[in-house]
DRENBA-58059 format. One record per residue: x, y, z of N, C-alpha, C, O, CB in turn. Coordinates in steps of 0.2 Angstrom, whole numbers, plus 5000, padded with zeros to 4 digits. Glycine has a CB too. Layout:
N
XYZXYZXYZXYZXYZ...
//
This chain:
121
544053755475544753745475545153815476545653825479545053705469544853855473545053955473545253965481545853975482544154015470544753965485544953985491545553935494545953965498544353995496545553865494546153835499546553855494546753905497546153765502546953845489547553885485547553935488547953935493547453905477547153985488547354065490547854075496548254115497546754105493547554005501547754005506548553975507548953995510547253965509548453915503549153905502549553955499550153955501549253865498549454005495549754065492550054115497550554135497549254105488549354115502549754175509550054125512550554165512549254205516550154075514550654055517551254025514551553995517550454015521551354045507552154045504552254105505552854125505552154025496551754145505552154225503552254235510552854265510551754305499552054235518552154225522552754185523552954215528551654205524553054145522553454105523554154135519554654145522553254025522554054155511554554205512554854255516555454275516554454215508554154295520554354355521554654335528555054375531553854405521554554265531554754245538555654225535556054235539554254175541555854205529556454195525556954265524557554265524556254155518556454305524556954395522557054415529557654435532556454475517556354405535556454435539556754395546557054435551555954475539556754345547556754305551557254245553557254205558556254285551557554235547557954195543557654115545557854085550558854215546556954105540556454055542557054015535557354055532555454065541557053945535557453895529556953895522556353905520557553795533557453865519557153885512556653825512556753775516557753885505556253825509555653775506555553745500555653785495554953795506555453685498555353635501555953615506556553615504555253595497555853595512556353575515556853505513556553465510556153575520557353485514557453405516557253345517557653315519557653395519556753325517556653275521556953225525556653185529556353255520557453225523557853165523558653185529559053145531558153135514558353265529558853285533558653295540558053305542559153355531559253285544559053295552558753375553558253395557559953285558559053395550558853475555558153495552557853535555559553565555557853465545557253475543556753455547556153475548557253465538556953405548556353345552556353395559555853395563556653235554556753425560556853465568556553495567555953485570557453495571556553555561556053615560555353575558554853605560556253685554555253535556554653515555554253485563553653505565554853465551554653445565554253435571554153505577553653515580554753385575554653525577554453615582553853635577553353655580555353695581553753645572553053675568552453625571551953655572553053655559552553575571552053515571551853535580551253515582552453425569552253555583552253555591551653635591551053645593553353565596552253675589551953755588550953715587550553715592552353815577550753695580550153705577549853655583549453695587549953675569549853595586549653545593549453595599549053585603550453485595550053655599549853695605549353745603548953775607550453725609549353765597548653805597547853765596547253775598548753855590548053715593547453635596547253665601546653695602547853555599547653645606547653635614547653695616547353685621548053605618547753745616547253825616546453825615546053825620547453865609546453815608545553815608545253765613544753765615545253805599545853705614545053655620544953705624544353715627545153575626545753735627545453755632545053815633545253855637545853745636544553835628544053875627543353825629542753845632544053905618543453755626542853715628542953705636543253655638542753625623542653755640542353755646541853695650541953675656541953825645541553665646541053635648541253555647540953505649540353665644541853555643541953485641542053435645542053375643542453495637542353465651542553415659541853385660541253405660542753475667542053305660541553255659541253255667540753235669541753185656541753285672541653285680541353335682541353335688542053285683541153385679541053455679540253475681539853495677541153485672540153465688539353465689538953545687538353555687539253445696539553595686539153635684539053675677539453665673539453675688538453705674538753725667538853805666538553845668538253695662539553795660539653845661539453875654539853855649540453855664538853915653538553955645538653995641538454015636538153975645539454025645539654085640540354055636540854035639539954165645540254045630540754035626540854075621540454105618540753985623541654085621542154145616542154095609542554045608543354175620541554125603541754095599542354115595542854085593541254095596542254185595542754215591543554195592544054185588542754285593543554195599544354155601544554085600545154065601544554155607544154055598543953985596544153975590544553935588543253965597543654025588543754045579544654055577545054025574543254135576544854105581545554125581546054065581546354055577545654165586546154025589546353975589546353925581546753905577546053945595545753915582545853845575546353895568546753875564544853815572546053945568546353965562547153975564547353945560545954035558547453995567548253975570548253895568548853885568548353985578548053845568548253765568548253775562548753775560547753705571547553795556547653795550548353825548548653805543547253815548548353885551549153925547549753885549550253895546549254015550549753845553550153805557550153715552550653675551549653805566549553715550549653655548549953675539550453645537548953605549549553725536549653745527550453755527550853735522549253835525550753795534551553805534551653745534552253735531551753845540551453675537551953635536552053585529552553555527551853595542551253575527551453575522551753615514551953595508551053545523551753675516552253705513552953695514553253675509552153765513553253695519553753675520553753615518554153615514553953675526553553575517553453485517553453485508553353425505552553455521553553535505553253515498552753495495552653495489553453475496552253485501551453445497551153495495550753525498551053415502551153505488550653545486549853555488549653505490550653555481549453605487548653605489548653535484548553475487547953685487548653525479548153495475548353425477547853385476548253515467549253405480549353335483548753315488548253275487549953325487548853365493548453365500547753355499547453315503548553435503547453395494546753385494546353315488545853295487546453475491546953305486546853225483546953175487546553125488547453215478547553215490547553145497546753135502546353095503548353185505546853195505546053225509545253175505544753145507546053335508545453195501544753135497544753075496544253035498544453145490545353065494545552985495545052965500544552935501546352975496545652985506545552945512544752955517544552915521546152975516544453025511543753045515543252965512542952935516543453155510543252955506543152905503543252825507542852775507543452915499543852815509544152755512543752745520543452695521544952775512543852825524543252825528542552805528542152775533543252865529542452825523541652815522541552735519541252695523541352865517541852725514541852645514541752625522541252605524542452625511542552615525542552595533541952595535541852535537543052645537541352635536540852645540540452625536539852615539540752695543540452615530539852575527540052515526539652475522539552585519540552475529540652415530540552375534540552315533541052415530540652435541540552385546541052395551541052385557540552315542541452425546542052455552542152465562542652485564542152505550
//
């Protein structure tokens, strides 16, 4: 639990300094307000396009692709996803959800999954 806190921790103090220097909205946001759900969805768009950054590092992924292509940038791969993560922690910081909601939620459902497939699902 020590390292994903931490993480949430850089991205409050990150998000203040985006609030002194950038004039980013205070946090927790509104939910219930129009222009939060706005900055929320532009975040949600931002972290989806760094998604779609790192595929397009999976070179080989084209199911039509008769040729293969063996050199892969992990490092930039690595980079991309960790932008989704800073992209996704920011939103649930903006969002109010603390680590400890989120990672309560996250097992829950890790659980509910797994049932699902020992079910039969």
């Amino acid at each position: 639990m020590g390292k994903f806190k931490r993480m949430f921790d850089q991205q409050e103090k990150f998000i203040k300094l985006l609030q002194e220097k950038r004039g980013h909205p205070e946090v927790p946001l509104d939910l219930s307000l129009k222009e939060s759900q706005i900055f929320l969805k532009h975040l949600s768009h931002e972290c989806m396009h760094e998604l779609f950054e790192s595929n397009m590092l999976l070179k080989n992924s084209k199911k039509h692709r008769a040729t293969d292509l063996p050199d892969f940038d992990r490092e930039a791969y690595k980079e991309e996803l960790a932008d989704v993560f800073h992209y996704l922690v920011g939103i649930l910081v903006c969002s109010g959800i603390s680590f400890q909601e989120i990672y309560d939620m996250y097992m829950d459902k890790g659980r509910i999954n797994i049932d699902r497939i020992n079910g039969g699902y």
